[in-house]
C-alpha positions as CSV (number, residue, x, y, z in Angstrom):
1,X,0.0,0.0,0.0
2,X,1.5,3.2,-1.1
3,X,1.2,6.3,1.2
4,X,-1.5,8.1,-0.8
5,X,-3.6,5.2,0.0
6,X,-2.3,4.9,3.5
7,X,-3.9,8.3,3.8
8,X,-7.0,7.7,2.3
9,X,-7.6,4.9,4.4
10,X,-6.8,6.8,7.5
11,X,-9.4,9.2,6.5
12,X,-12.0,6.9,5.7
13,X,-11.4,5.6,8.9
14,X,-11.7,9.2,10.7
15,X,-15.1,9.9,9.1
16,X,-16.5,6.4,10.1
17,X,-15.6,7.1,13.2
18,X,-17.2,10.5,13.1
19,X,-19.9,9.5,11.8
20,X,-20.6,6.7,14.3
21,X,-20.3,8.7,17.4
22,X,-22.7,11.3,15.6
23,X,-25.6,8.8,14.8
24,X,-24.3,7.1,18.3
25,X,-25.9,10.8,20.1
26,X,-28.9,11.1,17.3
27,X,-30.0,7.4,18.0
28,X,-29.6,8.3,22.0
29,X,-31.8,11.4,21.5
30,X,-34.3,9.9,19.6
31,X,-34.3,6.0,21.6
32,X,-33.8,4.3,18.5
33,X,-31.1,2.0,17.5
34,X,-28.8,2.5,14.2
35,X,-26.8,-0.9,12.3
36,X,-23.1,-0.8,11.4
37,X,-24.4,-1.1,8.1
38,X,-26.3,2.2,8.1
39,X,-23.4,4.2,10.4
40,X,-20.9,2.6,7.2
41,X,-23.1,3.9,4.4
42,X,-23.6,7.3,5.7
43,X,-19.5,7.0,6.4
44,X,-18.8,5.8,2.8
45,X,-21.3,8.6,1.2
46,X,-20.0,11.6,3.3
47,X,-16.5,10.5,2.3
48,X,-17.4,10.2,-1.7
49,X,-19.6,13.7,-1.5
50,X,-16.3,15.3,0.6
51,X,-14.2,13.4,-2.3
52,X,-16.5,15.2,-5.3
53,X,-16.3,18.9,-3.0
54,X,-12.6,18.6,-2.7
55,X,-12.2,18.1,-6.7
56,X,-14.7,20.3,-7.4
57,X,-13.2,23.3,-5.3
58,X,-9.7,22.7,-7.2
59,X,-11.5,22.7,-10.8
60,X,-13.0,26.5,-9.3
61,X,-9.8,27.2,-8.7
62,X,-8.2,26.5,-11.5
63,X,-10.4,27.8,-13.8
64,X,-9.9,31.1,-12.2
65,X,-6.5,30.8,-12.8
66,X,-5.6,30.4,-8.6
67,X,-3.7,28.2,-6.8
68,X,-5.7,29.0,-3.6
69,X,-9.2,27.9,-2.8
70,X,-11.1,30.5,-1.6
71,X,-14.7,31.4,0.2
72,X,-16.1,32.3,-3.1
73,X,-15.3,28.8,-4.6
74,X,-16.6,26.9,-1.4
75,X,-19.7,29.0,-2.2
76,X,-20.1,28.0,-5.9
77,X,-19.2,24.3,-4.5
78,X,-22.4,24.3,-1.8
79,X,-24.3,26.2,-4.5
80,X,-27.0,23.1,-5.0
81,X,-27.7,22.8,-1.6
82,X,-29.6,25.3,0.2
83,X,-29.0,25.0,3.4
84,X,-25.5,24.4,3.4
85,X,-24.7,26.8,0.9
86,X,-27.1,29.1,4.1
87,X,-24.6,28.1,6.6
88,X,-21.9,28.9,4.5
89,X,-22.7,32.3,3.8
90,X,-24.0,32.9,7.2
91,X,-20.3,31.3,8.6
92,X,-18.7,33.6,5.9
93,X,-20.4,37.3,7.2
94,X,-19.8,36.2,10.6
95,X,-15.9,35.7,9.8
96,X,-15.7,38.9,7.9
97,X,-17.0,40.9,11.3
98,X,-14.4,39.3,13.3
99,X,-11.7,40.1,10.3
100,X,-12.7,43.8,11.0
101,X,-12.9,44.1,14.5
102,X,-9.5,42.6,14.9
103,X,-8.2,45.1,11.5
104,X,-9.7,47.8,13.8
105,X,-8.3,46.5,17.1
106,X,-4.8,46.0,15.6
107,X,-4.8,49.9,14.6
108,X,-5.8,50.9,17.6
109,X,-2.9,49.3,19.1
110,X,-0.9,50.7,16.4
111,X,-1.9,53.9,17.0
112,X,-1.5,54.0,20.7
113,X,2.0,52.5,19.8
114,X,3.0,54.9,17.9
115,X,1.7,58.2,20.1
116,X,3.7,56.6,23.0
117,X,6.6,56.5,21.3
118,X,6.0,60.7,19.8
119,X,5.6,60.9,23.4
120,X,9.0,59.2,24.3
121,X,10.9,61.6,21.3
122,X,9.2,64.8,22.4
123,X,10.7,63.9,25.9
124,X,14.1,62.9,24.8
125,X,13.8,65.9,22.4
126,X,13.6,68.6,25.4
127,X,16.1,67.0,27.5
128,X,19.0,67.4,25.0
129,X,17.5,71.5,24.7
């Protein structure tokens, strides 16, 4: 087995996992039980539609001529499916916020930096006079 499929196994094996302690809580909630053989279907179709996202958001890429997948391509990816591509945008605005209140934090910072150290040069300025 070569190491690319080494790693693919590995992550098959991560998002069985997930996925059984996820229907593991659902089936709690709801008192019912869930086979192996449903908790390795929904494993084996999350991993394919992850599989078909993953190439999909390199072909968005590419044909915009980037080497860098970005929010806009996840978008176009999640396009098909309301809800997620709902989430996605809501996820997308609330990351934007946080971008700018940090941009604007950091300046502030900046700002009080460099006053301080006007501040400091005015001093040093009228102890040489």
């Amino acid at each position: 087995m070569d190491e690319d499929e080494a790693q693919k196994q590995r992550l098959k094996a991560a998002v069985h996992y997930t996925v059984g302690r996820l229907c593991q809580d659902i089936a709690a909630d709801c008192e019912k039980q869930i086979t192996k053989q449903t908790i390795a279907a929904i494993a084996e179709t999350a991993f394919r539609q992850c599989d078909v996202f993953a190439k999909d958001l390199e072909a968005f890429a590419r044909h915009a001529k980037r080497h860098t997948v970005t929010v806009d391509d996840v978008k176009l990816t999640a396009r098909r499916t309301t809800a997620l591509y709902n989430y996605i945008q809501q996820k997308s605005e609330e990351l934007a916020l946080n971008n700018q209140e940090l941009k604007k934090e950091k300046r502030k910072k900046n700002a009080a930096k460099r006053k301080s150290k006007d501040m400091e040069a005015e001093g040093e300025n009228e102890l040489e006079d």
